[in-house]
C-alpha positions as CSV (number, residue, x, y, z in Angstrom):
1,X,21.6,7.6,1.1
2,X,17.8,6.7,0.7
3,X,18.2,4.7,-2.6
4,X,21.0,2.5,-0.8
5,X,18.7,1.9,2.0
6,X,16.3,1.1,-0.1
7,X,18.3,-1.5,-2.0
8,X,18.9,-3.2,1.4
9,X,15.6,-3.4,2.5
10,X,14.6,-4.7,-1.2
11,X,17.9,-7.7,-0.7
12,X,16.6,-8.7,2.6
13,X,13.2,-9.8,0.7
14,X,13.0,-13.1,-1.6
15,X,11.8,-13.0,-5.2
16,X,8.4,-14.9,-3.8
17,X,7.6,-12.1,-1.2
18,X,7.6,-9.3,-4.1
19,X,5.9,-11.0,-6.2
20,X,3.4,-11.9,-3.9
21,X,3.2,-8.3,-2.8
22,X,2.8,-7.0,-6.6
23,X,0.2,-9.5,-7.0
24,X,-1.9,-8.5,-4.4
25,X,-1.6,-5.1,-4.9
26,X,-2.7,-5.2,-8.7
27,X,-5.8,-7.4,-7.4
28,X,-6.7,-4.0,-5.4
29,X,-5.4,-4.9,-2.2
30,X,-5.2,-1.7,-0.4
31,X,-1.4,-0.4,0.2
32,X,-1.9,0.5,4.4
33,X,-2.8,-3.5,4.5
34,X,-0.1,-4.6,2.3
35,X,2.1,-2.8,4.6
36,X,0.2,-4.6,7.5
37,X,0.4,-7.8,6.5
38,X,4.3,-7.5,5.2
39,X,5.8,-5.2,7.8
40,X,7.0,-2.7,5.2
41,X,6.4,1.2,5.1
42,X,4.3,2.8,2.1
43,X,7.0,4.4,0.5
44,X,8.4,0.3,0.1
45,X,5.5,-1.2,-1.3
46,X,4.5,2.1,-3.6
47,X,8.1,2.0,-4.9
48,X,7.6,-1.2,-5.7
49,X,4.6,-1.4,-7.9
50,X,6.4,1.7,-9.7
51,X,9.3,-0.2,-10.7
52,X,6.4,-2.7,-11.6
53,X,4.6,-0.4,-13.9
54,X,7.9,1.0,-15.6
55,X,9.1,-2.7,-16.4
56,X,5.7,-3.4,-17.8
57,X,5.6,0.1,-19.8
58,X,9.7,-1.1,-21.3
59,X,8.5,-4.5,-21.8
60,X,5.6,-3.0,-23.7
61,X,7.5,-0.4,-25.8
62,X,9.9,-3.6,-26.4
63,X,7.4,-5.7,-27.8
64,X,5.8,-2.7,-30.1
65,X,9.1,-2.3,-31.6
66,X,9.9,-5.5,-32.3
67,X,6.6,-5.9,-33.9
68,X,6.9,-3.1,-35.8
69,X,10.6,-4.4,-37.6
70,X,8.4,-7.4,-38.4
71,X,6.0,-6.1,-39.7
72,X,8.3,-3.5,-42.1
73,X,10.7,-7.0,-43.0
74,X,7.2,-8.3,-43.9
75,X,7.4,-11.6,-41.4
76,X,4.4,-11.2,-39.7
């Protein structure tokens, strides 16, 4: 019941809001005024920059392994 309420609360935002809150937060905006300034609870904003960090952490562990089939077919 919490995920799907969640999900609505994530559909009601545009692309450019969470990416502007994801930006501020990783320049070390503190969450409580994130929340302030968007109107969200902590549990919203702190979701989000988790999602954040696990896309980076697969995007990382994407790029390592593509590099590494390079780099054993000898292209790079």
């Amino acid at each position: 019941m919490i995920k799907v309420k969640r999900d609505l609360i994530i559909k009601k935002m545009t692309e450019h809001q969470i990416v502007a809150i994801l930006k501020e937060a990783e320049a070390g905006i503190p969450v409580k005024e994130l929340c302030r300034k968007y109107g969200k609870e902590k549990e919203f904003v702190l979701t989000l920059q988790q999602g954040y960090r696990l896309l980076r952490i697969c995007l990382e562990t994407t790029s390592e392994f593509i590099t590494r089939i390079f780099r054993e077919k000898e292209l790079i």
